[in-house]
C-alpha positions as a Python dict, from the first residue, in 0.01 Angstrom:
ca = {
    (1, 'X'): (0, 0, 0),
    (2, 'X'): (-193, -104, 337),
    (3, 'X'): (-368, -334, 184),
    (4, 'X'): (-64, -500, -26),
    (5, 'X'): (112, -494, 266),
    (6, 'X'): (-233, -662, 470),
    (7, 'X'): (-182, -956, 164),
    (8, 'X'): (145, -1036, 145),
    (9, 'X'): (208, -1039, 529),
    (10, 'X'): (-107, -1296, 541),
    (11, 'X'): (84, -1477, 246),
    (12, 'X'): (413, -1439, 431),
    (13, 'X'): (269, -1601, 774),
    (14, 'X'): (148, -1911, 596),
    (15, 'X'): (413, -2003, 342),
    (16, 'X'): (744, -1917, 641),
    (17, 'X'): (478, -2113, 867),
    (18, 'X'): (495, -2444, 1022),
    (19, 'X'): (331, -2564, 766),
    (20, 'X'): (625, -2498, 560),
    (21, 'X'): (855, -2601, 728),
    (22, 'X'): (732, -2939, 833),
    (23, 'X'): (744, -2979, 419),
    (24, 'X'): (1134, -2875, 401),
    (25, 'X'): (1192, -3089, 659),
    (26, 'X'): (986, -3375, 568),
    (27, 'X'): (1084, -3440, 196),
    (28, 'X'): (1436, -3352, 351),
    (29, 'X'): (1429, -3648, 559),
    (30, 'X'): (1273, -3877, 313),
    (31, 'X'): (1574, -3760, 67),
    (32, 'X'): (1792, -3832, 340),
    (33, 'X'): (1624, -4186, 429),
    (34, 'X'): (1580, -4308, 84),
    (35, 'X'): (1966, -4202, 0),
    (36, 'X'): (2040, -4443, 324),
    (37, 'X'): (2227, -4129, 538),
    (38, 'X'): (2470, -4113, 205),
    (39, 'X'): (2494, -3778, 243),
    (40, 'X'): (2589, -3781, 565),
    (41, 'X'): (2827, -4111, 537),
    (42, 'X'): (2987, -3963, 240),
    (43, 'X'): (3098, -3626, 367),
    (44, 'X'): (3478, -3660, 336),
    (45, 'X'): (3390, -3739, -60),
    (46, 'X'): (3263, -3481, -106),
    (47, 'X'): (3543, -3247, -4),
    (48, 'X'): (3803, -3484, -194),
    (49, 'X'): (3544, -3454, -493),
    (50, 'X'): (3545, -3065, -443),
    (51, 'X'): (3951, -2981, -409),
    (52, 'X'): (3996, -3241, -716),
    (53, 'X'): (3852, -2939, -917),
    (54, 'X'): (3682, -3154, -1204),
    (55, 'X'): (3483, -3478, -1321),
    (56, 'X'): (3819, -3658, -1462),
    (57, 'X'): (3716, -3999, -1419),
    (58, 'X'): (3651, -4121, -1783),
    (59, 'X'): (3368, -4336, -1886),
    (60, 'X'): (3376, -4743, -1972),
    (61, 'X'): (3346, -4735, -2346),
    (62, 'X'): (3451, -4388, -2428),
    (63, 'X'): (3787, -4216, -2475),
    (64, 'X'): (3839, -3982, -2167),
    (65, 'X'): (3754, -3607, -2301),
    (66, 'X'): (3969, -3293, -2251),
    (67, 'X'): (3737, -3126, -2098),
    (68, 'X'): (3386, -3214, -1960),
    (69, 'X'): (3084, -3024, -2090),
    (70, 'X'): (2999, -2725, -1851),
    (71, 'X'): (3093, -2391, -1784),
    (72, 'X'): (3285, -2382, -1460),
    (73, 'X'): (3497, -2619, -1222),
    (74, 'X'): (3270, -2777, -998),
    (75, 'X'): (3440, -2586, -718),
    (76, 'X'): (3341, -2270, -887),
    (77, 'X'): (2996, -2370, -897),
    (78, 'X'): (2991, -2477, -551),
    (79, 'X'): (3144, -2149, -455),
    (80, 'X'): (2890, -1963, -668),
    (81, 'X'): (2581, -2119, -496),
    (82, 'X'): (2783, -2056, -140),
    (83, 'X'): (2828, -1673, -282),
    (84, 'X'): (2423, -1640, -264),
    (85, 'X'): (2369, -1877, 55),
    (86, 'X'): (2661, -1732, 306),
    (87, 'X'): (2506, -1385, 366),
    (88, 'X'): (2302, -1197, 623),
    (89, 'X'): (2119, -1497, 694),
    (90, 'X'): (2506, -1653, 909),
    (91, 'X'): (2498, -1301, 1072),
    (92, 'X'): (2161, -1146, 1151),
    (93, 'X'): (1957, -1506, 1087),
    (94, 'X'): (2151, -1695, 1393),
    (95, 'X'): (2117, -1413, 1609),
    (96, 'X'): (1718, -1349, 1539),
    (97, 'X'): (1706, -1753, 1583),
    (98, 'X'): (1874, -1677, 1918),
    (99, 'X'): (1687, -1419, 2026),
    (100, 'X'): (1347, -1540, 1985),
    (101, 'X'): (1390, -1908, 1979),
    (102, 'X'): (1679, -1946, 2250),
    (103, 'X'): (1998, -2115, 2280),
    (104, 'X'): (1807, -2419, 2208),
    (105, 'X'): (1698, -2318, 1793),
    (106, 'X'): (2095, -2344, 1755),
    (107, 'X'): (2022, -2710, 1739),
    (108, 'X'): (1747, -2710, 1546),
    (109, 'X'): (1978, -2548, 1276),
    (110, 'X'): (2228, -2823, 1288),
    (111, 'X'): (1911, -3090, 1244),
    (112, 'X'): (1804, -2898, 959),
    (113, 'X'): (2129, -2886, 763),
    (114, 'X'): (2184, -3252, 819),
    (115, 'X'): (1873, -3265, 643),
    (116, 'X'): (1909, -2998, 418),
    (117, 'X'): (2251, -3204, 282),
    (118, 'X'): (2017, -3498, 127),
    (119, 'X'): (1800, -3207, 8),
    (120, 'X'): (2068, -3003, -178),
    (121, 'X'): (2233, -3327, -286),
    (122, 'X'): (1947, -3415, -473),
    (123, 'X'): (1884, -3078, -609),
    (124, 'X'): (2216, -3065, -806),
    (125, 'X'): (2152, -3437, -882),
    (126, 'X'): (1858, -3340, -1083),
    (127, 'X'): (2003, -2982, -1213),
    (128, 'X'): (2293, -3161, -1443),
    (129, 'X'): (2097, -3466, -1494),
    (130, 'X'): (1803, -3245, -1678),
    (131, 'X'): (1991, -2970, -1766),
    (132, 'X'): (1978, -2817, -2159),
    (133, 'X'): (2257, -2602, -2388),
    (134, 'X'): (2066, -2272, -2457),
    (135, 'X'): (2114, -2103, -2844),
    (136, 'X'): (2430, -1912, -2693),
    (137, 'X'): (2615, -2279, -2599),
    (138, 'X'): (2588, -2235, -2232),
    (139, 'X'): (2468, -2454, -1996),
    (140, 'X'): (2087, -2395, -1811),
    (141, 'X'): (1924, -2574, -1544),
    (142, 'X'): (1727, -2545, -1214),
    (143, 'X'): (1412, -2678, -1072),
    (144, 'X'): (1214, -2502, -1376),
    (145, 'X'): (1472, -2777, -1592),
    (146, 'X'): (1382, -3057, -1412),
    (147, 'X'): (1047, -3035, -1384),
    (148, 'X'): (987, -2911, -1761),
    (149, 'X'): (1274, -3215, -1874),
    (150, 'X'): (1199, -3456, -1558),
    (151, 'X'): (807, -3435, -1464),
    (152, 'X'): (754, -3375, -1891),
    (153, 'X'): (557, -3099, -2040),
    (154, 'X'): (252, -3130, -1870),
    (155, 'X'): (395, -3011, -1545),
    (156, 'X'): (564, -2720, -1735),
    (157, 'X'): (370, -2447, -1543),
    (158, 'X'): (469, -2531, -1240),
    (159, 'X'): (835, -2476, -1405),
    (160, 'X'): (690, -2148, -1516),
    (161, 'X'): (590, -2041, -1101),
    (162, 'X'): (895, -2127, -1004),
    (163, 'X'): (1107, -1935, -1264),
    (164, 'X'): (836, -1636, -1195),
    (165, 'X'): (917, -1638, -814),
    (166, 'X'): (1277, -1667, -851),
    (167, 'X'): (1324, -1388, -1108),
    (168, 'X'): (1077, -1122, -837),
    (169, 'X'): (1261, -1273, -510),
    (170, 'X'): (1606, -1192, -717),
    (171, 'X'): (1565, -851, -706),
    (172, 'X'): (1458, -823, -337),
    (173, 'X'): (1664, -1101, -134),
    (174, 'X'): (1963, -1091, -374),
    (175, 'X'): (1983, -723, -431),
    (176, 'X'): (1791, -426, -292),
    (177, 'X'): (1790, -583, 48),
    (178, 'X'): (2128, -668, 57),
    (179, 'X'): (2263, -338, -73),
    (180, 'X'): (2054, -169, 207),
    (181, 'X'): (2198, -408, 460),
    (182, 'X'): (2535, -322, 357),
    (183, 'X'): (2415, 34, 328),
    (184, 'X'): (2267, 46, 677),
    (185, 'X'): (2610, -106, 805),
    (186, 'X'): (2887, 104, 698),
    (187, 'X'): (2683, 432, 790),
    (188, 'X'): (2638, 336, 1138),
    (189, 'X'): (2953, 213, 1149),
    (190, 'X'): (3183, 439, 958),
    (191, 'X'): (2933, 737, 861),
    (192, 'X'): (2962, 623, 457),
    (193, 'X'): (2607, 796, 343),
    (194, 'X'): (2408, 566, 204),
    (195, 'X'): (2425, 674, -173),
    (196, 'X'): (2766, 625, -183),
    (197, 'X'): (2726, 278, -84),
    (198, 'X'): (2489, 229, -371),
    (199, 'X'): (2681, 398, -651),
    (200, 'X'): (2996, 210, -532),
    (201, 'X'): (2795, -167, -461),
    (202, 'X'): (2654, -95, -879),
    (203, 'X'): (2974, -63, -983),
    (204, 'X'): (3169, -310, -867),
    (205, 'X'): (2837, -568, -908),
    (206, 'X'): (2797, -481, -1244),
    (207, 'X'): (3159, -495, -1337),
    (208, 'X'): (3084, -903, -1269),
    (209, 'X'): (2773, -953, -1343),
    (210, 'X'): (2774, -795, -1689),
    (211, 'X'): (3026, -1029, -1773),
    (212, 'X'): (2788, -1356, -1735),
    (213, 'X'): (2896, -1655, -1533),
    (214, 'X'): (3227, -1750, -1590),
    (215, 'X'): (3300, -1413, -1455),
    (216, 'X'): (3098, -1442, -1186),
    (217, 'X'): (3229, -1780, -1097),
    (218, 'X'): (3593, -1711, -1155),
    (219, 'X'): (3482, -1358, -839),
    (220, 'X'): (3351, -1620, -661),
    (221, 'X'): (3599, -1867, -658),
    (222, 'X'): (3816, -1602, -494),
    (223, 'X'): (3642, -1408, -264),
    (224, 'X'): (3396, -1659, -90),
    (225, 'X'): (3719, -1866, 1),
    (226, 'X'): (3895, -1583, 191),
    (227, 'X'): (3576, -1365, 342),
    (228, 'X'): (3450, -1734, 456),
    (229, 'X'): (3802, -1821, 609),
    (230, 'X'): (3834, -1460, 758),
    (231, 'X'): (3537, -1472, 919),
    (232, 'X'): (3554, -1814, 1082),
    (233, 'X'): (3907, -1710, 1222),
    (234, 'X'): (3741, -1421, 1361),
    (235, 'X'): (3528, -1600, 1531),
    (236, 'X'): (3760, -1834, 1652),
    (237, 'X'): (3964, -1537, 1796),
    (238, 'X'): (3639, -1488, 2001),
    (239, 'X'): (3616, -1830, 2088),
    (240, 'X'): (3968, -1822, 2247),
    (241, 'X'): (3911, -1529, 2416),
    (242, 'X'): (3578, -1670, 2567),
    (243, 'X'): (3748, -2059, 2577),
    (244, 'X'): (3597, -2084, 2971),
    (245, 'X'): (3232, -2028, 2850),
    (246, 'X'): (3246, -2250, 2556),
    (247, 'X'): (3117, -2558, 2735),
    (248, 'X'): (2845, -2382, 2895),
    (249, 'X'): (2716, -2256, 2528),
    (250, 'X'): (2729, -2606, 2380),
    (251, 'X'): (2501, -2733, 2730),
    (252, 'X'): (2251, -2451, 2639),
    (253, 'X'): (2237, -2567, 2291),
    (254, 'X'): (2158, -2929, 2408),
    (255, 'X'): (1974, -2848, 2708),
    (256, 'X'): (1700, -2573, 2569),
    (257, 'X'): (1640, -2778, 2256),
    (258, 'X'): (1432, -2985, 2409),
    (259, 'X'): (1318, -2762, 2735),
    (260, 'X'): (1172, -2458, 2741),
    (261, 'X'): (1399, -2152, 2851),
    (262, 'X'): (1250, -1954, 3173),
    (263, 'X'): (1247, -1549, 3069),
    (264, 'X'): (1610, -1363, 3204),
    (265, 'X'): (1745, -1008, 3195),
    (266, 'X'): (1599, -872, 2857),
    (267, 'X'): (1547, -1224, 2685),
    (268, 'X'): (1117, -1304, 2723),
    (269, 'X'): (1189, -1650, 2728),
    (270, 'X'): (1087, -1937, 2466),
    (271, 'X'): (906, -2269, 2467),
    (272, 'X'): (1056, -2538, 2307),
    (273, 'X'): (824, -2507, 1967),
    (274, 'X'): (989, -2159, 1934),
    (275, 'X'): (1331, -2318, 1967),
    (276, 'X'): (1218, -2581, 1731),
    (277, 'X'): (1058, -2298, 1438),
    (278, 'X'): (1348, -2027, 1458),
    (279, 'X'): (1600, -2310, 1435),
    (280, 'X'): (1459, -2471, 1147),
    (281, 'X'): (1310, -2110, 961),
    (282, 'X'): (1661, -1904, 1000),
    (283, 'X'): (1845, -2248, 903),
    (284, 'X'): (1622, -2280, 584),
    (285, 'X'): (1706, -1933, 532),
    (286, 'X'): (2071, -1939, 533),
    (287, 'X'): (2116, -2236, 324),
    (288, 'X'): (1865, -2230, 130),
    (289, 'X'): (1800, -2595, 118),
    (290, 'X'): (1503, -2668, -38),
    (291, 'X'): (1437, -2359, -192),
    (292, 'X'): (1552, -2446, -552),
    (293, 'X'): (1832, -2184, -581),
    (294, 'X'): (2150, -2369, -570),
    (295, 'X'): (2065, -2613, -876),
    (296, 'X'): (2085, -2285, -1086),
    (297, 'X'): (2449, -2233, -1017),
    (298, 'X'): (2526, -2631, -1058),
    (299, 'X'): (2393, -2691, -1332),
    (300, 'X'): (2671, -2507, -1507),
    (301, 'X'): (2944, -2642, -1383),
    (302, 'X'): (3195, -2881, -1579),
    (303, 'X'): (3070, -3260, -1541),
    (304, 'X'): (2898, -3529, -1673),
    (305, 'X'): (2820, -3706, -1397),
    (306, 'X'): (2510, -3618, -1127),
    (307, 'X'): (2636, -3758, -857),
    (308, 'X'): (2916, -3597, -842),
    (309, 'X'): (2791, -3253, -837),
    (310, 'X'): (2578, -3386, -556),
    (311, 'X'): (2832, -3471, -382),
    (312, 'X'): (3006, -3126, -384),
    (313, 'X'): (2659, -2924, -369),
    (314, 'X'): (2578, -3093, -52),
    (315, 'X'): (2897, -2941, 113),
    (316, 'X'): (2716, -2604, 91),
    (317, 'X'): (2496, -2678, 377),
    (318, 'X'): (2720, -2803, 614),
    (319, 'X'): (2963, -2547, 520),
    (320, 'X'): (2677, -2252, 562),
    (321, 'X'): (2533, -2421, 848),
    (322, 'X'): (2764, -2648, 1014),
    (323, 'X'): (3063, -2402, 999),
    (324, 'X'): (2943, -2035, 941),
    (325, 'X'): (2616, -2037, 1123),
    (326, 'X'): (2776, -2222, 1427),
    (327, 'X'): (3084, -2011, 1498),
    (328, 'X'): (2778, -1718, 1450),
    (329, 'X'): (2596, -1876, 1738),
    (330, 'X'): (2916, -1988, 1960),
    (331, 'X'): (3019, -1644, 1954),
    (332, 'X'): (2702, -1513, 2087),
    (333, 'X'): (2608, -1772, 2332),
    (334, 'X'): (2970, -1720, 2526),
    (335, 'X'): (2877, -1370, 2564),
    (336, 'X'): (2593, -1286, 2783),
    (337, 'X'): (2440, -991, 2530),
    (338, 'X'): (2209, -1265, 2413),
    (339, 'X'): (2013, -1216, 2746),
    (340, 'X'): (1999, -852, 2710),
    (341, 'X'): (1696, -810, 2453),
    (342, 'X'): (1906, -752, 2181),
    (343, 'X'): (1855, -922, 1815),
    (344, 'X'): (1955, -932, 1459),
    (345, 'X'): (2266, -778, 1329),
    (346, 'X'): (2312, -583, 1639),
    (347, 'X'): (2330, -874, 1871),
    (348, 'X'): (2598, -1049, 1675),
    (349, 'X'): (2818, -732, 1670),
    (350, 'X'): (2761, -644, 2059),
    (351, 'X'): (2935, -1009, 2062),
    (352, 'X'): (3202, -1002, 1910),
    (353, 'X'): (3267, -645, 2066),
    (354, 'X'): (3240, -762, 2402),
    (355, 'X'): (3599, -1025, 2344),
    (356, 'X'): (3681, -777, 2117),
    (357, 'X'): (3612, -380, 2182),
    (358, 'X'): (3660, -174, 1914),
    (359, 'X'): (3706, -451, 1705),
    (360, 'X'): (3444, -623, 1709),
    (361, 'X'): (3173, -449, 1523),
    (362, 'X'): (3393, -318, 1265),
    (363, 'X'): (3441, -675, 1166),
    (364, 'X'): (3111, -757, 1186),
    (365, 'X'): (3046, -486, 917),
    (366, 'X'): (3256, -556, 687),
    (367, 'X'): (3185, -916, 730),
    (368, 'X'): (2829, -828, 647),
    (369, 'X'): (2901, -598, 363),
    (370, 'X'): (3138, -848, 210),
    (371, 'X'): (2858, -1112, 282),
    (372, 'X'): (2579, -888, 95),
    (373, 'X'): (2801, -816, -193),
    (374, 'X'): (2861, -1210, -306),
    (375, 'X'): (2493, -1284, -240),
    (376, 'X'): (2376, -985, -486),
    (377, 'X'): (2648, -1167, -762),
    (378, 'X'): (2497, -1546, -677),
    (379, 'X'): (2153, -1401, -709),
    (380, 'X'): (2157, -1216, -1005),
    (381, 'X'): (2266, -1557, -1206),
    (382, 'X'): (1958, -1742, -1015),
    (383, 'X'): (1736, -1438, -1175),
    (384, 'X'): (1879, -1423, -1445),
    (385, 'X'): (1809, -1786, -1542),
    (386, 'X'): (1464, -1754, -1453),
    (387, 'X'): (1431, -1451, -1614),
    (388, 'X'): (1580, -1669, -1937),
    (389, 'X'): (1318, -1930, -1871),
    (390, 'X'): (1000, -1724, -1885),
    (391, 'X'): (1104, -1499, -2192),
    (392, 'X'): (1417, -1680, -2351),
    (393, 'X'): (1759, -1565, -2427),
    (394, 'X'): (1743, -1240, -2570),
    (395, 'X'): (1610, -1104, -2205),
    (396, 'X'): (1973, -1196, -2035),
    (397, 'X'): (2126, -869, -2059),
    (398, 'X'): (1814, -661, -2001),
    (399, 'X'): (1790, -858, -1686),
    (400, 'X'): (2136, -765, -1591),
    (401, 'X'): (2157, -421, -1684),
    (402, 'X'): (1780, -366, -1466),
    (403, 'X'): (1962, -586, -1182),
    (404, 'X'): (2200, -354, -1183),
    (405, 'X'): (2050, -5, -1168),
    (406, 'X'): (1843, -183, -911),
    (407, 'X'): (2145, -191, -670),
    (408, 'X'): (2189, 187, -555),
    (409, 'X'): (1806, 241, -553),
    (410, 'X'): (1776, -28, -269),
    (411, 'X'): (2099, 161, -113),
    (412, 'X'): (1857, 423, -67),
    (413, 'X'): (1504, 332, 1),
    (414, 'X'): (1282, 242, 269),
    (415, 'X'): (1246, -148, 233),
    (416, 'X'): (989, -244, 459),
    (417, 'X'): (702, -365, 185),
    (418, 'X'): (996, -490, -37),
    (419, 'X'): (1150, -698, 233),
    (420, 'X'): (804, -845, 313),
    (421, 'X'): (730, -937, -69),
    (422, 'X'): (1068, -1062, -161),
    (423, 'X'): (1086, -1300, 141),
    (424, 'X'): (697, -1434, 31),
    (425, 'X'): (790, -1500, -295),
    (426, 'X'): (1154, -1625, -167),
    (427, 'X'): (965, -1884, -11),
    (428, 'X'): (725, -1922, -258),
    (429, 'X'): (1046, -2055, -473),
    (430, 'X'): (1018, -2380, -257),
    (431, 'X'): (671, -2533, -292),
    (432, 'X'): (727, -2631, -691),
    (433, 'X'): (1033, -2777, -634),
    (434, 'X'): (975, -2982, -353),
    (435, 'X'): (705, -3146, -532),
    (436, 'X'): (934, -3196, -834),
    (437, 'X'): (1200, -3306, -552),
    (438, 'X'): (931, -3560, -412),
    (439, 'X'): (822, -3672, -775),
    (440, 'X'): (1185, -3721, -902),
    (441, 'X'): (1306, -3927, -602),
    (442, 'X'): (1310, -4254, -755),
    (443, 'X'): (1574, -4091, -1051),
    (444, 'X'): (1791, -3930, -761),
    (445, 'X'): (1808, -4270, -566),
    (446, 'X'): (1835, -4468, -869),
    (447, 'X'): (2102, -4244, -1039),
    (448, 'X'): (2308, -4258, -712),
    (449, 'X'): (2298, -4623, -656),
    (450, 'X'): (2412, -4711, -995),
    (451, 'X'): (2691, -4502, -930),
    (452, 'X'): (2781, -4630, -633),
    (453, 'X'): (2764, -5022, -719),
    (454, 'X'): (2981, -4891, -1023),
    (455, 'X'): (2682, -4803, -1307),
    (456, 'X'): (2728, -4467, -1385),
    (457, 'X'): (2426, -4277, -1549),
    (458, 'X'): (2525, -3992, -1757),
    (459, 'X'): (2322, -3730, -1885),
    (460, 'X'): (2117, -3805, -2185),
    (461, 'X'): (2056, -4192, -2108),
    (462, 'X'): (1718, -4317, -2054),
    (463, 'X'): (1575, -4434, -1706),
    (464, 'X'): (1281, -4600, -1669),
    (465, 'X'): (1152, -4306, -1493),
    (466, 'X'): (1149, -4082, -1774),
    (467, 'X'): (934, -4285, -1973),
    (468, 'X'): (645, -4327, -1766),
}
């Protein structure tokens, strides 16, 4: 186990390195500069696009259809990536990025989900553009799609990694970690041992995921709304509380992201390349742009136009980064914990305790166990289809029924070597499909423009791309 453990955390340094991340962010901004800042400009689309609920704009030539080929609403599938993505990573993430990086990474985190928009815009671009209908009738897609559909079969292995590291990070990121966060939580909190936890975490899970993805979708479509509302107007509550400090906090975002913070009360300090790596790393981390998980949850949903589904996947990041992740960081920057040593979870509760006492970490808590519980529904569909991809349809419901027993074991167990693996392999997810992201550029920017100067591409019509 040393040894493993020796390996992976080798793995682990190189892969969440700055190597890595100069990757995200470069193919990020090359999204975002070949797309000409659309993402960006076209924002407020995108939300009219998302409340409109579904692709209704019929096609020149063709009688408008009842009902466009997919699984779920767009908004479903938007809330079923944002199910996986709005998790620990808005809680503990920001305050690790915090702690280690200074006020200075919170900036960092806004630059990379600017960035991250173009990114995840062109991930769902490519999910329904190359997506297939498995033998049951559903919809698949996903970076292992694309590249098998997109890149053609010669590239199909590196379809094959992709689905391989998705279906092992699954059951680590999006389930025995996050039932052991949750676990962890509501014992220190409320004294709930944690095998409770896990019994009670299987059976509500499984009661969804059993049921596939419209059931998962139709969970998600509920809960995400009100757990993201409720925790953002918790947050604001804080906010008001600490209104007199919230102008400092935004000068020691601004300030420290580009000078390094001097070492005060428990916090050691951090030079502006910290800032500039825990910003970026914990930003990639809670979004997920880049990563190839998203496209999974897109490529179901009911459309037949890319760009569209762009358009409302891209409203994850800002959403989980711009929104969530921020009122995360305001919260603990207008309390003066931050300086104190603390990090993680902790440091986020000790926050909102301080405008709140008593209050505070309760909320947290149940923020975070509400948090866990959607990301363990997202990611068993993102397994799931990569489980589907390496050994076909018949595996779906042994993956589900394993993904579930899975749950109360991780309730219980010491997840130090699991952790480590799952958040290799996690990032392992990334490196095949930014190079199909980097290789299928000229069909994103091509797809979108005809769209835009009134040329819609559908799926199943040739581009010139294809054929070469």
């Amino acid at each position: 186990m040393e040894t493993l453990t020796a390996i992976f955390s080798a793995i682990n340094g190189v892969v969440w390195g700055p190597l890595m991340l100069i990757l995200l962010l470069g193919v990020g901004l090359y999204l975002q500069l070949g797309l000409k800042l659309m993402p960006i400009r076209k924002l407020g689309t995108g939300f009219k696009l998302m409340w409109q609920g579904r692709d209704a704009k019929p096609v020149p030539g063709e009688a408008k259809k009842p009902e466009d080929e997919g699984e779920i609403s767009p908004f479903n599938a938007l809330m079923t990536a944002l199910s996986a993505t709005i998790g620990t990573g808005n809680i503990a993430g920001v305050a690790t990025a915090i702690a280690l990086g200074g006020p200075g990474a919170v900036f960092w985190m806004w630059i990379t989900a600017l960035v991250g928009m173009a990114t995840k815009f062109s991930e769902a671009v490519l999910a329904v553009r190359f997506r297939e209908t498995d033998s049951t009738g559903y919809h698949v897609g996903g970076p292992m799609f694309y590249i098998k559909n997109g890149l053609g079969r010669k590239w199909l292995w590196l379809g094959g990694a992709f689905a391989f590291f998705g279906a092992v990070a699954a059951f680590g990121i999006g389930n025995t970690v996050q039932s052991n966060s949750v676990a962890d939580a509501l014992d220190s909190t409320f004294g709930i041992p944690h095998w409770l936890t896990g019994v009670v975490i299987m059976v509500l899970a499984g009661a969804v995921i059993l049921g596939g993805i419209k059931r998962i979708a139709k969970v998600a479509g509920k809960l995400v709304p009100v757990m993201g509302i409720a925790y953002v107007v918790a947050g604001l509550v804080v906010l008001i509380v600490n209104a007199g400090q919230i102008g400092d906090a935004f000068g020691l975002i601004f300030y420290y992201a580009f000078n390094p913070h001097a070492a005060m009360g428990g916090f050691a300090g951090a030079a502006v390349m910290a800032a500039i790596r825990f910003g970026v790393a914990r930003g990639i981390f809670s979004n997920e742009a880049g990563l190839g998980s998203a496209p999974i949850a897109h490529a179901a949903a009911k459309t037949r136009n890319p760009v569209r589904q762009g358009l409302i996947a891209m409203l994850g990041t800002f959403i989980d980064t711009i929104i969530v992740c921020s009122i995360t960081a305001l919260v603990i920057l207008t309390s003066t914990v931050w300086v104190e040593g603390e990090e993680g979870a902790s440091l986020t509760a000790l926050s909102f305790d301080a405008a709140l006492p008593g209050w505070g970490n309760q909320i947290v808590s149940l923020a975070l166990a509400v948090f866990a519980f959607t990301t363990i529904l997202g990611w068993s569909f993102y397994g799931e289809k990569c489980f589907q991809f390496l050994f076909g349809t018949r595996s779906i419901m042994l993956y589900r029924v394993l993904f579930v027993l899975a749950i109360p074991l991780g309730a219980m167990a010491n997840l130090g070597f699991i952790w480590l693996m799952a958040d290799t392999f996690n990032a392992m997810m990334a490196i095949p499909n930014l190079i199909a992201l980097a290789l299928l550029s000229p069909v994103v920017f091509k797809v979108t423009r005809d769209y835009f100067d009134g040329k819609e591409v559908l799926p199943g019509e040739d581009l010139d791309h294809d054929k070469s």
